[in-house]
C-alpha positions as CSV (number, residue, x, y, z in Angstrom):
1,X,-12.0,43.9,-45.7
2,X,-10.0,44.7,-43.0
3,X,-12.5,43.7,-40.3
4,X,-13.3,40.4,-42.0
5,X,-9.4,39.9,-41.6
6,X,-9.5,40.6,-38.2
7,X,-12.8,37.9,-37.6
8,X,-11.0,35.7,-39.6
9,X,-7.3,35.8,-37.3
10,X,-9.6,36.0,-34.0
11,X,-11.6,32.9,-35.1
12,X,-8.1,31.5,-35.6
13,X,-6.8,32.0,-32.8
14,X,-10.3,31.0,-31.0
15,X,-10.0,27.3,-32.0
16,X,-6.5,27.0,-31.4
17,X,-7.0,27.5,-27.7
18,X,-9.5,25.4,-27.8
19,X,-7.6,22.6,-29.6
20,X,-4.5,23.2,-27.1
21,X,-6.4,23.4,-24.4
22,X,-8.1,20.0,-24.9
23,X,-5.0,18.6,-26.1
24,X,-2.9,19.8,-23.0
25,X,-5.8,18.1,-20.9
26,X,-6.3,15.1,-23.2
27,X,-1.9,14.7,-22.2
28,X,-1.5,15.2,-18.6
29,X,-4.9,12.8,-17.9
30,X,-4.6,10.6,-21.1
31,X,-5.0,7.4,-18.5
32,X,-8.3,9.0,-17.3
33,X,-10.3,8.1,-20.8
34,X,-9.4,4.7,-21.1
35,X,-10.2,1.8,-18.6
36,X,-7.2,0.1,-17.3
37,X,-6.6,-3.0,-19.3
38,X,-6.0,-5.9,-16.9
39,X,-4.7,-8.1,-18.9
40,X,-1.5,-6.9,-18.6
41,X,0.8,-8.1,-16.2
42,X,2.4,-4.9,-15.3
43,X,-0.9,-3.3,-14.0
44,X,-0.6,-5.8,-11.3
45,X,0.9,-4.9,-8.0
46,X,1.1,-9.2,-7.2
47,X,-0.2,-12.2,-9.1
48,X,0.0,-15.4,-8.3
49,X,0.2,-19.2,-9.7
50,X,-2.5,-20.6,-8.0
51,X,-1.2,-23.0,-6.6
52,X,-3.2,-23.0,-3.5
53,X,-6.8,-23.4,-2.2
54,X,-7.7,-20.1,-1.6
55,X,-7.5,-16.8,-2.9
56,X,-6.8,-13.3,-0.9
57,X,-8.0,-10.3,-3.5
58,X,-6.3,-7.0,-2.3
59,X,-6.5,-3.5,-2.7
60,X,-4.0,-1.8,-1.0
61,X,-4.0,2.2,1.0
62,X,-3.4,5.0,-0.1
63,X,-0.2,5.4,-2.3
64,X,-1.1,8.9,-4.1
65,X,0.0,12.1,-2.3
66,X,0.0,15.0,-4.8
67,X,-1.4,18.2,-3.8
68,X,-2.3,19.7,-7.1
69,X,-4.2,16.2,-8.8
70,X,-7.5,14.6,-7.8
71,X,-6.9,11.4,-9.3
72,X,-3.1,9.6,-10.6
73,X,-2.6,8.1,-13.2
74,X,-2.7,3.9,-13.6
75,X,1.2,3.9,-14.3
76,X,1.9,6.8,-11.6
77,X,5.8,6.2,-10.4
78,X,5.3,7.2,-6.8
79,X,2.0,5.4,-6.5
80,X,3.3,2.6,-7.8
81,X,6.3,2.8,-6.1
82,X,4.4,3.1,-2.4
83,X,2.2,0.7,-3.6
84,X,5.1,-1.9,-3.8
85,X,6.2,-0.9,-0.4
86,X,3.1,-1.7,1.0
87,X,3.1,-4.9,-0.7
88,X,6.2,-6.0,0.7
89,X,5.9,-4.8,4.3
90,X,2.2,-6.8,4.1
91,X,2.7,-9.5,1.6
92,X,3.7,-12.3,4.5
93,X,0.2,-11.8,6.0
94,X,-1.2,-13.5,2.8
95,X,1.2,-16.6,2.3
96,X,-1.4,-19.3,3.5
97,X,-3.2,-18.0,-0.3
98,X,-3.4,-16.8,-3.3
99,X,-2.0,-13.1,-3.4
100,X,-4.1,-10.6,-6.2
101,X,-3.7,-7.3,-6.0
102,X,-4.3,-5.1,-8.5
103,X,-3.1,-1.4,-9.1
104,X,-5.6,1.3,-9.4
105,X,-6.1,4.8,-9.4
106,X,-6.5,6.9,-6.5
107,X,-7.1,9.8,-4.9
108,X,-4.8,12.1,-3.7
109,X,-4.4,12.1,-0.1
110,X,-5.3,16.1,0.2
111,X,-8.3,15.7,-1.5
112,X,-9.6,12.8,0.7
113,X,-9.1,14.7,3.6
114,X,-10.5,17.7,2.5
115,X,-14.0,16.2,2.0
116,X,-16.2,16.7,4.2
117,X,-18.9,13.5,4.6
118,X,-18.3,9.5,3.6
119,X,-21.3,10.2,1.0
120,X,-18.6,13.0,-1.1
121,X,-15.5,10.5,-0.2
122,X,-18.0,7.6,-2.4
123,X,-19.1,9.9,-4.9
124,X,-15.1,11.0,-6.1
125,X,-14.1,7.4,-5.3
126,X,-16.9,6.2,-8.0
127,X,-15.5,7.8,-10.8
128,X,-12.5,6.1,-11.2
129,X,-11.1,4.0,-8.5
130,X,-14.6,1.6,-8.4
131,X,-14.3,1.3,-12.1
132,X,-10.9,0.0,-11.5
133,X,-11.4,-1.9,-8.8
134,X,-14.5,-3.7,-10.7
135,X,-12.7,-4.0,-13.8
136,X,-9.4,-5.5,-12.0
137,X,-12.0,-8.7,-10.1
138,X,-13.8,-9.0,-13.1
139,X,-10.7,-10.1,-14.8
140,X,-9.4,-12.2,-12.2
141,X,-12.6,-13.7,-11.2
142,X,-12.4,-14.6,-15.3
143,X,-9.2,-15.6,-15.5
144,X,-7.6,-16.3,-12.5
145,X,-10.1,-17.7,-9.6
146,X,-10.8,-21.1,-11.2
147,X,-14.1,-21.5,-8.7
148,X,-11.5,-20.7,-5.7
149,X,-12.9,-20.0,-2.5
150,X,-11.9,-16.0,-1.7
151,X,-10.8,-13.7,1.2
152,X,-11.6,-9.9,0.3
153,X,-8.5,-8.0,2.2
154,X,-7.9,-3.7,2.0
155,X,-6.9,-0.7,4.8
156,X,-8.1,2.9,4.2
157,X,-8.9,3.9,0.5
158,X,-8.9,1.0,-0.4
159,X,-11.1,-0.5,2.3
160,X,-13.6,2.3,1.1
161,X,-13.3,1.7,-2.4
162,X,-13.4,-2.3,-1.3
163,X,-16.4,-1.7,0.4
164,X,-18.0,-0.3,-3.0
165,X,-17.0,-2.9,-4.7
166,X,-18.2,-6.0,-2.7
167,X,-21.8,-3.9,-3.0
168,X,-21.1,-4.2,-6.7
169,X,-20.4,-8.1,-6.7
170,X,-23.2,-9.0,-4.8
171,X,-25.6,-7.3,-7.7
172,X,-23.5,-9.2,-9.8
173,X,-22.7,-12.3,-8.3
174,X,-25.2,-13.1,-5.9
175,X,-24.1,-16.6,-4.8
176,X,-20.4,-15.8,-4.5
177,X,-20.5,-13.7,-1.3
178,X,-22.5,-16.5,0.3
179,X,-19.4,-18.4,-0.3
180,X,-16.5,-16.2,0.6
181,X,-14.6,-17.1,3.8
182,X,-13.9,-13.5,5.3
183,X,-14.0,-10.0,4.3
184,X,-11.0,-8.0,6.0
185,X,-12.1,-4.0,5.5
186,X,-9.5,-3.1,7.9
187,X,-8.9,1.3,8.8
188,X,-12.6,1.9,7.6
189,X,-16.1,1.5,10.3
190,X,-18.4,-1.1,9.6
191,X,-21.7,0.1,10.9
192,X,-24.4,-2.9,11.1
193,X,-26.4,-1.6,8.0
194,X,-23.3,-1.7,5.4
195,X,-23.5,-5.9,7.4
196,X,-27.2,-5.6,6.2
197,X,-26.5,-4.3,3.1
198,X,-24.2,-7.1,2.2
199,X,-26.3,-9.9,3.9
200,X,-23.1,-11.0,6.3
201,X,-22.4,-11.3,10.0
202,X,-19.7,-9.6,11.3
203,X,-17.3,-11.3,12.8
204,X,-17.5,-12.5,16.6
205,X,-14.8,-15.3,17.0
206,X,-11.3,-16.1,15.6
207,X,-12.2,-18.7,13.2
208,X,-16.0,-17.8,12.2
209,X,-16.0,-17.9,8.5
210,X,-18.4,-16.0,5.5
211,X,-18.3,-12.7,8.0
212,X,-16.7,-9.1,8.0
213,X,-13.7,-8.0,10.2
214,X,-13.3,-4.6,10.8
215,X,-10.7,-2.2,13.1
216,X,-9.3,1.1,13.5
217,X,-6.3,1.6,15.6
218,X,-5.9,4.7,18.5
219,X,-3.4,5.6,21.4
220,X,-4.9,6.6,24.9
221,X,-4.0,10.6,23.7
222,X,-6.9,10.1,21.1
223,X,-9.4,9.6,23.8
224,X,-8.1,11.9,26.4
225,X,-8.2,14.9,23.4
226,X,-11.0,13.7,21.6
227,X,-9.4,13.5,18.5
228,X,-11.2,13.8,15.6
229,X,-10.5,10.6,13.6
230,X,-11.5,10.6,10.0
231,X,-11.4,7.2,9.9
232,X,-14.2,6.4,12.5
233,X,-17.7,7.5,12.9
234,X,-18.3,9.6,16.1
235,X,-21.3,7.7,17.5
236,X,-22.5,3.6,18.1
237,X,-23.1,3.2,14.7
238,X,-19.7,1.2,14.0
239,X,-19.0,-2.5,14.9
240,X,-14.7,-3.1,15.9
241,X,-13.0,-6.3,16.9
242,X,-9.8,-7.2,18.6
243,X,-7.3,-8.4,16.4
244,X,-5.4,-10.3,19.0
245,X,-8.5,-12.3,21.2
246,X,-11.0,-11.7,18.5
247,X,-13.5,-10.7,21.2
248,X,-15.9,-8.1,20.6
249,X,-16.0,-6.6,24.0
250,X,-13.8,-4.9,26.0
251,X,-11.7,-8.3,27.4
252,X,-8.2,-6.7,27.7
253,X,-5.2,-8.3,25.3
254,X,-1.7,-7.7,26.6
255,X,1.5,-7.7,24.5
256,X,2.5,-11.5,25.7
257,X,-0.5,-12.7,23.8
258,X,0.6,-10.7,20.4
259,X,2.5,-13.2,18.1
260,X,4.4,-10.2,16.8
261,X,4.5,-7.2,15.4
262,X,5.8,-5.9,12.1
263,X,6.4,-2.2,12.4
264,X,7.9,0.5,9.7
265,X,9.3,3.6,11.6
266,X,8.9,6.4,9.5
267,X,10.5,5.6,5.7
268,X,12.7,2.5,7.1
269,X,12.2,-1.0,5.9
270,X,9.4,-2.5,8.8
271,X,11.2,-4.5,11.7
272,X,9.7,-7.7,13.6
273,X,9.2,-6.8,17.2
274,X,7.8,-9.0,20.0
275,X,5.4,-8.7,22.5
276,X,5.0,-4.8,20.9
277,X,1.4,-4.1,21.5
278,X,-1.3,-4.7,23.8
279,X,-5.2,-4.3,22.7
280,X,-8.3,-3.3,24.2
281,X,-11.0,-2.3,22.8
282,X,-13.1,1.3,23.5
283,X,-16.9,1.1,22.6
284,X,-17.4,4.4,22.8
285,X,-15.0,5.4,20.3
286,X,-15.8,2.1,18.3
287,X,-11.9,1.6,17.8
288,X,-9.3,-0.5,19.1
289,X,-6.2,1.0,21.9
290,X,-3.1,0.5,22.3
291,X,-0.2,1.5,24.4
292,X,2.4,0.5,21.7
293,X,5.3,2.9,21.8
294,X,4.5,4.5,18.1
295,X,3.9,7.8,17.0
296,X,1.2,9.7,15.1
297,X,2.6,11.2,11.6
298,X,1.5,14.0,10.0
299,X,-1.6,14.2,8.8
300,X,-3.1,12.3,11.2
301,X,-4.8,13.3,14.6
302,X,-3.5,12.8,18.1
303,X,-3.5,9.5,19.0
304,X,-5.0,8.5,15.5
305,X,-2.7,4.8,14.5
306,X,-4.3,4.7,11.5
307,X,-0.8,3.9,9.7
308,X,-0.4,0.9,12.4
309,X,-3.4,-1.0,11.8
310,X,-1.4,-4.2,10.0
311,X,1.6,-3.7,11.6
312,X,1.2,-3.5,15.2
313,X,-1.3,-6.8,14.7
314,X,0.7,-8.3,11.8
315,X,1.1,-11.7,12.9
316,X,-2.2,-12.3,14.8
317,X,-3.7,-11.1,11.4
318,X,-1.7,-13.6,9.2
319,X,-2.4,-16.6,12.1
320,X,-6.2,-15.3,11.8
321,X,-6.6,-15.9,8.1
322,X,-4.8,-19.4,8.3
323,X,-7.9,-20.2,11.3
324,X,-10.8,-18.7,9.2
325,X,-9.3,-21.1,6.2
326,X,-9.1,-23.8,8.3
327,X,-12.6,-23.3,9.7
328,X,-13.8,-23.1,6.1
329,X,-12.1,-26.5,4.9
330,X,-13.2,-28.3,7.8
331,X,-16.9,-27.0,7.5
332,X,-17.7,-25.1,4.3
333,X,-21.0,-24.5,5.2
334,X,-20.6,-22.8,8.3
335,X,-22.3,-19.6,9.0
336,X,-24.1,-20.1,5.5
């Protein structure tokens, strides 16, 4: 009797773990079972009221910097709060279109940098970001788009989770990437097969229109100390423009022919400065240089600009996309 008791309490006690275990999971990652419903407003970092003739679709950086989760959550406060940030240090860039960016979960920060090949970085992002991502254009695309021409804009994660996505579309949609003005996967290396891949040119001119544009930003230290930057691939295989002359080779761009820079120093609000930054581009490292007086944050590499790569080009960027819209209104089929 007494042992049948004693079954009896452990068996208890068994499937109460079991049931506060799941339960305690099931809590702190509730968001992680249930796709992001995208017809609500607030899981929008911008919309917009269409009033114009072309769309951007965004997905912004990284925003996510826990240490002890993977993945945040869809209504994460400090995601959403760095996401907003971004959105209004970057925003101006965009005010020749549409504006759509979505929010969407992301991984942490640690655990991207802790990874150790792209193929491991597209695996996590799969899981969940991608499925937000996809989820998030679907729903525009259904319900916003209205048969507007598009311009695919991201910078770090999200330009890797961008890149996954536009793979997705053209299973999908076959017909709408031969009609997209320009794809702007900014802080991630476009090697020639992802070009193949996608069945796009990458760009080779200021206003050439249905192509890819594509840069990571360095100091002179990052050369000098061969820094490893996670954000490039170590070899010829990547393809990087200049975002002030739009040349492909190593034709030097000094500050007098940037329209401007918008820079944030550390946590302040970003601040116009003029004539900031010069350009040149290094084929070797596949990256572009600069001798703009900016420093490298933690956790970031010598020389590594990574943070930079809007601001210090900010206003050649937004001029860029009012050319490449241009170009596409004046000859639609262009590069098609």
């Amino acid at each position: 009797m007494r042992l049948k008791y004693i079954k009896t309490i452990t068996i208890i006690a068994i499937v109460y773990l079991i049931i506060f275990g799941y339960l305690k999971f099931k809590k702190k990652n509730i968001n992680f079972f249930i796709s992001t419903d995208y017809s609500k407003k607030i899981n929008w970092l911008n919309l917009s009221s269409g009033e114009k003739d072309v769309d951007v679709f965004f997905l912004y950086p990284t925003c996510y910097f826990d240490k002890n989760q993977k993945f945040c959550s869809i209504d994460d406060k400090n995601m959403r709060s760095e996401a907003i940030k971004i959105k209004k240090a970057h925003s101006k860039i965009f005010d020749s279109a549409n504006f759509y960016a979505p929010f969407y979960r992301q991984l942490s920060l640690d655990f991207i940098l802790k990874l150790n090949s792209s193929s491991e970085i597209f695996r996590e992002i799969e899981k969940i970001s991608l499925i937000d991502a996809e989820n998030a254009f679907e729903y525009y695309l259904k319900n916003y788009n209205n048969k507007k021409s598009i311009i695919f804009v991201s910078h770090s994660q999200g330009s890797i989770v961008m890149s996954r996505l536009l793979l997705k579309i053209k299973k999908k949609y076959p017909k709408l990437l031969k009609h997209v003005i320009a794809i702007y996967l900014i802080g991630y290396p476009v090697t020639q097969e992802y070009c193949n891949q996608l069945g796009l040119l990458y760009a080779s001119k200021k206003n050439d229109i249905g192509v890819i544009v594509s840069w990571n930003t360095e100091s002179p230290e990052a050369s000098i100390k061969n820094s490893t930057n996670p954000f490039i691939f170590q070899n010829d295989s990547a393809i990087v423009i200049n975002p002030i002359n739009w040349k492909r080779d190593e034709t030097y761009s000094s500050e007098k022919e940037n329209l401007g820079s918008y820079v944030r120093f550390g946590n302040k609000p970003p601040v116009f400065k003029s004539q900031f930054a010069d350009a040149k581009l290094n084929l070797e490292r596949n990256v572009v240089v600069t001798n703009a007086n900016v420093k490298v944050e933690s956790p970031w590499p010598a020389g590594v600009l990574h943070r930079y790569d809007f601001d210090l080009f900010y206003y050649n960027f937004k001029q860029n996309i009012r050319d490449r819209i241009e170009a596409y209104k004046n000859n639609k089929d262009a590069n098609y």
